[in-house]
N, C-alpha and C positions, 0 to 999 in steps of 0.2 A: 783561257779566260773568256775568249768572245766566244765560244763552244757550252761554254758553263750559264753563261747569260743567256744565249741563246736558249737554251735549255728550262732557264727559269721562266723564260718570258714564253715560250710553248705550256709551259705547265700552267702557269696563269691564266693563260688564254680556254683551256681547256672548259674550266668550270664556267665562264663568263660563256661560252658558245651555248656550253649547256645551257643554259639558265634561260639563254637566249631562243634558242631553240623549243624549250617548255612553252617559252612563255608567248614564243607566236603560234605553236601548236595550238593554246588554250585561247588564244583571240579568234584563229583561223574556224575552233570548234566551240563555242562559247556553248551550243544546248549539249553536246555530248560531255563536256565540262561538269555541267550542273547535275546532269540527270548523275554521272558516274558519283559527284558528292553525295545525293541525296539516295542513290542506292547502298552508300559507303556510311553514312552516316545509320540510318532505318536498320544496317544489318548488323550495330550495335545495341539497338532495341532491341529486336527480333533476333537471334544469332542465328545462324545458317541451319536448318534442317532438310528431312527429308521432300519436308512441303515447298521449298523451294522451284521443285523440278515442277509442280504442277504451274508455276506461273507465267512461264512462256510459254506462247503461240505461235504454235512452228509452222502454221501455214500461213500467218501473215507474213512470216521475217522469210518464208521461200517465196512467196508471192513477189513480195517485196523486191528481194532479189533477182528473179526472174527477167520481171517487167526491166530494173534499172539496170541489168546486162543487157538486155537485148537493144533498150533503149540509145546505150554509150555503143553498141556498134553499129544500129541506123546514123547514128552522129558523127561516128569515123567513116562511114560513105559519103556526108552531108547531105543525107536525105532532107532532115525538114529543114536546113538551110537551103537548098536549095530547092526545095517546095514554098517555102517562102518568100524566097527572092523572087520566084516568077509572080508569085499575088501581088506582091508588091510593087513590081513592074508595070500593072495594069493597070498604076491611079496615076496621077499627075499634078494632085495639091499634095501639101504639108496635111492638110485635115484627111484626105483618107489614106492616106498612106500610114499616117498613125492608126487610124481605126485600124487602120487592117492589121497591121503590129499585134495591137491590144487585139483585135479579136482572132488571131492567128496562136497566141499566147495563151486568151480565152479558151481555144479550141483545143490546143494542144493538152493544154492541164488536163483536161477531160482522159484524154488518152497515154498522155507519158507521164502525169503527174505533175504536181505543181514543182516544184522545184526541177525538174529537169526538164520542165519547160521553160522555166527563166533562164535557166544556164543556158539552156539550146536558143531561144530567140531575144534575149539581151540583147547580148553583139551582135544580132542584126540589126537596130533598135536604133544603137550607137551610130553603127556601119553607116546606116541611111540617112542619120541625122547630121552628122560630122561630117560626109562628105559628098553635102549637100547644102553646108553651111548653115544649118537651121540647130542648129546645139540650144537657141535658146528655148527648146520646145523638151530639150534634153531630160531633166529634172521631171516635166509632167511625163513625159511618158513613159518613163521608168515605173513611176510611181501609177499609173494604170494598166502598166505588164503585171505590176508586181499586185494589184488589188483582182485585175484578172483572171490572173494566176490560183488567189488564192478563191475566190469565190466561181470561178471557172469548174476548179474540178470538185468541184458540190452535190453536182448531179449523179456521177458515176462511182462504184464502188472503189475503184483504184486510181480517181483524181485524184484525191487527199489521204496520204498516208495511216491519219486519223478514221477516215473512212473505210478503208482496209480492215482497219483492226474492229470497229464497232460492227461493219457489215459480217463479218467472221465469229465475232462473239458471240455476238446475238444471234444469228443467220438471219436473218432480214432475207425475205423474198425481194429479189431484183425489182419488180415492177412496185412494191410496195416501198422499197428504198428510194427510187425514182422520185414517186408519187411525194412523197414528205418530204423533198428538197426543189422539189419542179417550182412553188413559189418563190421563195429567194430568190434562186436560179431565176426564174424571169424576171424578177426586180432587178436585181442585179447587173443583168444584160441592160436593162431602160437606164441603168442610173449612169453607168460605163458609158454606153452611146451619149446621153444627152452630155454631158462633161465634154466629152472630145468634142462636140460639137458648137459647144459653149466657149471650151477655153483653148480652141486651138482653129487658127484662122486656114480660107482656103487659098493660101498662099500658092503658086505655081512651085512643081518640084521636079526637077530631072535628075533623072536616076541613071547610071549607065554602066549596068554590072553585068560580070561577064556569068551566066547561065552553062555550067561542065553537066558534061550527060552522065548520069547515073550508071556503076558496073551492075548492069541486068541479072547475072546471076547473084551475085552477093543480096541485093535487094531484094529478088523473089525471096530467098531461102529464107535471111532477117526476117524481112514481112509476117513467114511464116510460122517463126519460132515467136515473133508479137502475138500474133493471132493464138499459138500454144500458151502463151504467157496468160491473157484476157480471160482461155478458155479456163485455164486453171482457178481465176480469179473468180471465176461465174458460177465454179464447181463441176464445171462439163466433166475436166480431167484430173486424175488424184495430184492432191502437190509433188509428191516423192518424183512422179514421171518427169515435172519439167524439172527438178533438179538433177535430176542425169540427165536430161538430154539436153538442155539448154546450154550449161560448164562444158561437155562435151562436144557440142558443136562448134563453140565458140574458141574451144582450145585448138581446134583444129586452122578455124577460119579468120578470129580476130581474137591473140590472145590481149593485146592492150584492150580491149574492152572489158574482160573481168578484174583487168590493174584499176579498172578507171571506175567500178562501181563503190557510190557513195558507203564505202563501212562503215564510216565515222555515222551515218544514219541509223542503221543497224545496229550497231553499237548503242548506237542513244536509246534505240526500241527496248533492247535486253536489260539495258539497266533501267530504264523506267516502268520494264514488268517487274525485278527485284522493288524497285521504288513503289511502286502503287501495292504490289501482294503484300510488303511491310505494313503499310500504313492501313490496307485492311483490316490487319490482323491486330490494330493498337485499339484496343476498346471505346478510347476517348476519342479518340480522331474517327472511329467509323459512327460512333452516336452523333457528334457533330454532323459531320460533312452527312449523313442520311438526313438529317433534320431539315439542313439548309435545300437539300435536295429533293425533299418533300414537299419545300414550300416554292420552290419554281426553279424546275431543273433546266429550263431555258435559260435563266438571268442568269442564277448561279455559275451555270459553265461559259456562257460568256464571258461574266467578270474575271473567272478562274482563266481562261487565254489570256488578258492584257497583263498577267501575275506570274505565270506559269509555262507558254505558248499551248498552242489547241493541239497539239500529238499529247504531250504527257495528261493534260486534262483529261482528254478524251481515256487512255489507260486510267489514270487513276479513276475520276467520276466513274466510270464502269462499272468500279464496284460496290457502286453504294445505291444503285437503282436500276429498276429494269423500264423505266422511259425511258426507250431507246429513240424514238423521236425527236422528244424537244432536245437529247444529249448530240445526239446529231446534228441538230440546226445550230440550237448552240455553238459547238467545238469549229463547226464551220464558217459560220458570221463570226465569229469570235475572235477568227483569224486577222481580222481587219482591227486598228485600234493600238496598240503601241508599238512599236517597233518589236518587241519580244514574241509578241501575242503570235507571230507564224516564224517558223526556220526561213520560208520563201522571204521576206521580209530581209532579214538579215542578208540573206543571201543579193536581197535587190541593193541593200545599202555598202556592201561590201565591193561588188560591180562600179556603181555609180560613185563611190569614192574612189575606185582605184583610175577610173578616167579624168574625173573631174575633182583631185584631192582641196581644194581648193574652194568648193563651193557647198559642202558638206551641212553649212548652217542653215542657208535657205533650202537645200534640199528637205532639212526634217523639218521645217517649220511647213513646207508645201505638203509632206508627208501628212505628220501630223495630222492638218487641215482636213485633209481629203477621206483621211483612214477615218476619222474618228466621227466626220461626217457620215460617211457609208455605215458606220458601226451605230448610230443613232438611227437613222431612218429603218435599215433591215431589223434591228431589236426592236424598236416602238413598231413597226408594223409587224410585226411576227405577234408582240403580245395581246396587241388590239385584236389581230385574227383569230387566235388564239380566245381571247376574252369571250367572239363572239362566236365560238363554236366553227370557223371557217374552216381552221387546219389544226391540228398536233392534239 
């Protein structure tokens, strides 16, 4: 009898695990949730054909790739943890130890990308904060990694995963990609520094962490399969090369580093090429969205991130105009502004709630404030410059 119950109450349990399981999966990936509906959804309008196969871009999702394997095994050396620790070491207020946080974070996006620059210097962020007793500075600086982060990697073609895919569609010459994001990008930087400087006092801070030396050979080689990754990204090298050579090396040297790349990212890429090739292809949706696109593909894509976030934007708008400029600055300032409008976002409030569950209200209200402040001033001067023939 207690064999038999036992048995019912295993069986019970079974579908509630499930359920349970979906349903932190679908919290844990909330943009690759949406993008997989609305590729699920579109390829009941459109039914699956041959034209399908034309709408992924297989050098962005290797690039992609590349950069965020080689990245997760600098992370299992604790390279820029422990690049960061030592910058960090060398201030002694609460005020620049954050700056250097935020422009460490800044810097990083540039080069690993914005989201795996917030995963990689978050828990420093914390680390420094926490035990150091300054937690109430916690919240703002979260929220200036995470504005950073996203307007950080602005400049470069492989900060912003959005920017991957626009610098690759369009080919955009490097120095002319540059050039048409270098405003923001400087504003940006002014508006980040004066903030820290404004809302975070130069309180005395001792720091007292212990600095592990780097394994010399792991780090060359990494270093140098980054440098393969960048070169790929800039077109020096064909894509296909760093896909055998990078998985390959890495299987050799750090297989948890290819357990550990973002596919749930990937994933979101592939279904938001299915999602945006559909809704080209819907007559009514491409006379639209060309329309609104014609009359200011700046605004437009902006508003389109606080609705949609600035990756799928960016794929979808793509195909309804070739101002690849202002759809650039756009999908990039655009990042800043609701909580949805960037993945790095989520990713910062998912952080900051798992330390601080607790304090989650005043976090988005500070959020909020700051996002939507940035997201007002980079718009209204972009269109002013704009207006006056300065840039785009």
């Amino acid at each position: 009898m207690a064999h038999t119950q036992a048995l019912k109450r295993k069986h019970t349990a079974l579908p509630y695990k499930a359920l349970r399981a979906i349903i932190d999966f679908v919290r844990n990936n909330v943009v690759l949730t949406v993008a997989f509906a609305a590729a699920a959804v579109t390829s009941i309008i459109v039914p699956v054909d041959s034209e399908y196969l034309g709408y992924f871009d297989l050098k962005t999702l290797t690039c992609l790739f590349c950069v965020l394997a080689v990245v997760c095994a600098l992370k299992n050396i604790r390279f820029f943890y422990t690049l960061a620790q030592k910058i960090v070491q060398c201030f002694g207020t609460v005020r620049l130890s954050v700056l250097a946080l935020v422009y460490i974070t800044f810097i990083g996006s540039m080069l690993i990308a914005n989201d795996m620059a917030l995963l990689t210097f978050l828990p420093l962020g914390y680390f420094v904060l926490s035990s150091t007793g300054k937690n109430k500075y916690m919240a703002f600086t979260f929220i200036m990694q995470n504005i950073a982060a996203n307007l950080g990697g602005m400049l470069t073609p492989f900060g912003n995963p959005q920017n991957l895919y626009l610098y690759s569609k369009f080919s955009i010459p490097t120095m002319e990609f540059m050039g048409i994001m270098a405003v923001p990008f400087v504003l940006s930087i002014a508006l980040i520094t004066l903030c820290c400087m404004v809302f975070v006092r130069p309180e005395p801070l001792e720091f007292k962490g212990e600095v592990k030396a780097l394994p010399k050979g792991r780090t060359a080689i990494y270093l140098v399969l980054f440098a393969l990754s960048i070169a790929i990204v800039f077109r020096g090298v064909p894509y296909w090369i760093g896909l055998i050579v990078i998985p390959a090396a890495l299987m050799f040297m750090d297989r948890k580093a290819l357990k550990m790349v973002d596919y749930p990212l990937l994933l979101t890429f592939v279904f938001f090429f299915i999602f945006a090739g559909n809704m080209a292809r819907i007559e009514v949706v491409r006379n639209i969205f060309s329309y609104l696109m014609d009359k200011s593909t700046l605004l437009f894509s902006v508003m389109s991130c606080q609705c949609i976030s600035n990756v799928p934007s960016a794929v979808l708008l793509s195909q309804f105009t070739d101002n690849y400029a202002e759809l650039l600055v756009g999908v990039n300032i655009g990042g800043t502004g609701t909580l949805i409008a960037s993945l790095a976002s989520l990713i910062t409030y998912r952080e900051y709630s798992k330390h601080n569950p607790n304090d989650t209200d005043r976090y988005m209200k500070l959020f909020s404030a700051f996002n939507f402040g940035f997201l007002f001033i980079l718009t209204a001067v972009m269109l002013v410059l704009k207006a006056m023939g300065v840039c785009l």
